[in-house]
Wavefront OBJ file of the C-alpha trace (Angstrom):
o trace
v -106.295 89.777 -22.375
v -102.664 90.670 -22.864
v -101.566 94.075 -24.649
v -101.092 92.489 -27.780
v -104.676 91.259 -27.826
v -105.822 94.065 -27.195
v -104.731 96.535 -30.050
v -105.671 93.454 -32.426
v -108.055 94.592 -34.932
v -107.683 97.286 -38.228
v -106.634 100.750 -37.703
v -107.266 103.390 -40.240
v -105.503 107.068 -40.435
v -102.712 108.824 -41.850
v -98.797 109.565 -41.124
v -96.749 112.649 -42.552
v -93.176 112.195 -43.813
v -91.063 114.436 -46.978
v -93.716 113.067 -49.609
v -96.663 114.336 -47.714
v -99.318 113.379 -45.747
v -100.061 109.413 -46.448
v -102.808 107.083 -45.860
v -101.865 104.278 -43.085
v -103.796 100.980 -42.120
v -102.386 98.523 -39.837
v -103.685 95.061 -39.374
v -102.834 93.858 -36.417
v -103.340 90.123 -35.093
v -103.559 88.679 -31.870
v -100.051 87.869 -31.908
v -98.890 91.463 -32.627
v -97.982 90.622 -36.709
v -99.023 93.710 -37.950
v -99.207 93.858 -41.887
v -98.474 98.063 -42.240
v -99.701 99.285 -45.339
v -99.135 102.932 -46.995
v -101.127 104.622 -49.939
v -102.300 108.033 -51.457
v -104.734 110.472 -49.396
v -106.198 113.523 -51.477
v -103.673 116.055 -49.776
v -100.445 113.879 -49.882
v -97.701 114.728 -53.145
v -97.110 110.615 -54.281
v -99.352 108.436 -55.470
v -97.639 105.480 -54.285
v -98.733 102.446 -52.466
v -96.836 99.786 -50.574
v -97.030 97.092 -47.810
v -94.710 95.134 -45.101
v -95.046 93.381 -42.148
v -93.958 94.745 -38.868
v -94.290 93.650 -35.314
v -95.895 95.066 -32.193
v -93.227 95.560 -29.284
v -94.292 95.790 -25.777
v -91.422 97.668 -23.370
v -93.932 98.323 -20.433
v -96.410 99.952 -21.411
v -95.300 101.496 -24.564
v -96.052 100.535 -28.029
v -93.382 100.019 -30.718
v -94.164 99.037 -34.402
v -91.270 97.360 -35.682
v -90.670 97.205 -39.228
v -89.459 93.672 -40.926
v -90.066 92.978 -44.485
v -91.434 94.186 -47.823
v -94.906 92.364 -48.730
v -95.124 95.025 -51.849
v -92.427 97.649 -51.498
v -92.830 100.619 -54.473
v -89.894 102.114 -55.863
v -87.166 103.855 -53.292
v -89.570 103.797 -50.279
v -88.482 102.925 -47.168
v -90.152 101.216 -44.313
v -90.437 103.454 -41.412
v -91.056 102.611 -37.238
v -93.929 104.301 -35.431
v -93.903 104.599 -31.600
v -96.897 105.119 -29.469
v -97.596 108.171 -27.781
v -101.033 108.345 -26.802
v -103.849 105.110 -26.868
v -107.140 104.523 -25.908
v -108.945 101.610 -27.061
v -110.346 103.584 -30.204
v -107.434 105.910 -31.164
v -103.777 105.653 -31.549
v -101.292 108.501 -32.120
v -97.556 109.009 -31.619
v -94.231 109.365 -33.589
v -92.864 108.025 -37.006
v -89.322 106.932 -36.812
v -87.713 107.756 -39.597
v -85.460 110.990 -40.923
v -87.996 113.452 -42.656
v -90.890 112.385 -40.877
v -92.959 113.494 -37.891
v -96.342 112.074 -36.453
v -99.473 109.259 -37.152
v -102.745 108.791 -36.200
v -105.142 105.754 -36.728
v -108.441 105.297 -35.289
v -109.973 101.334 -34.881
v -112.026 100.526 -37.536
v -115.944 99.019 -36.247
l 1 2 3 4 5 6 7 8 9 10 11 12 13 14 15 16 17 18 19 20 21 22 23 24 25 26 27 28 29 30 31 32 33 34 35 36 37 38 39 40 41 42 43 44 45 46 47 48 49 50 51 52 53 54 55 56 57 58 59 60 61 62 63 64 65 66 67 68 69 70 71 72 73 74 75 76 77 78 79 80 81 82 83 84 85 86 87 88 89 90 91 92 93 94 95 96 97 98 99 100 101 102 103 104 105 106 107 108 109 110
């Protein structure tokens, strides 16, 4: 199974930027497509919700998510990168790319 493969599945969590904490799921194929979607959590400030696809990228062992184009984009938002800190084959935690924010989470749904 190659690394791709292997983070395929949906992952659940959150990610905080300047409008607050915000819900995240990523579906992510086999192929690494990942379709990143955003949307109100009970102690987030917006009530917005929006999708894109994005891309997994592999350099070694660490795990990009590369933004690449609106499915559903709401208002002003902007897509935003996440890179991989920490993963285990449940959990997956790390950094959001993008001025004003600062970290993610997502756990694999069963």
């Amino acid at each position: 199974m190659d690394q791709k493969e292997a983070i395929a599945g949906v992952w659940t969590g959150t990610y905080s930027c300047t409008q607050g904490e915000t819900g995240l799921r990523l579906a992510i194929e086999p192929s690494g497509k990942i379709e990143f979607s955003f949307y109100p959590v009970n102690s987030g400030s917006h009530s917005a919700t929006g999708k894109y696809q994005a891309e997994a990228v592999f350099i070694i062992d660490t795990l990009g998510i590369a933004a690449k184009r609106w499915i559903e984009r709401p208002g002003r938002y902007d897509m935003v990168n996440l890179l991989v800190r920490e993963r285990t084959a449940t959990t997956m935690r790390g950094e959001v790319l993008s001025r004003g924010c600062t970290t993610f989470s997502v756990s694999r749904n069963r």
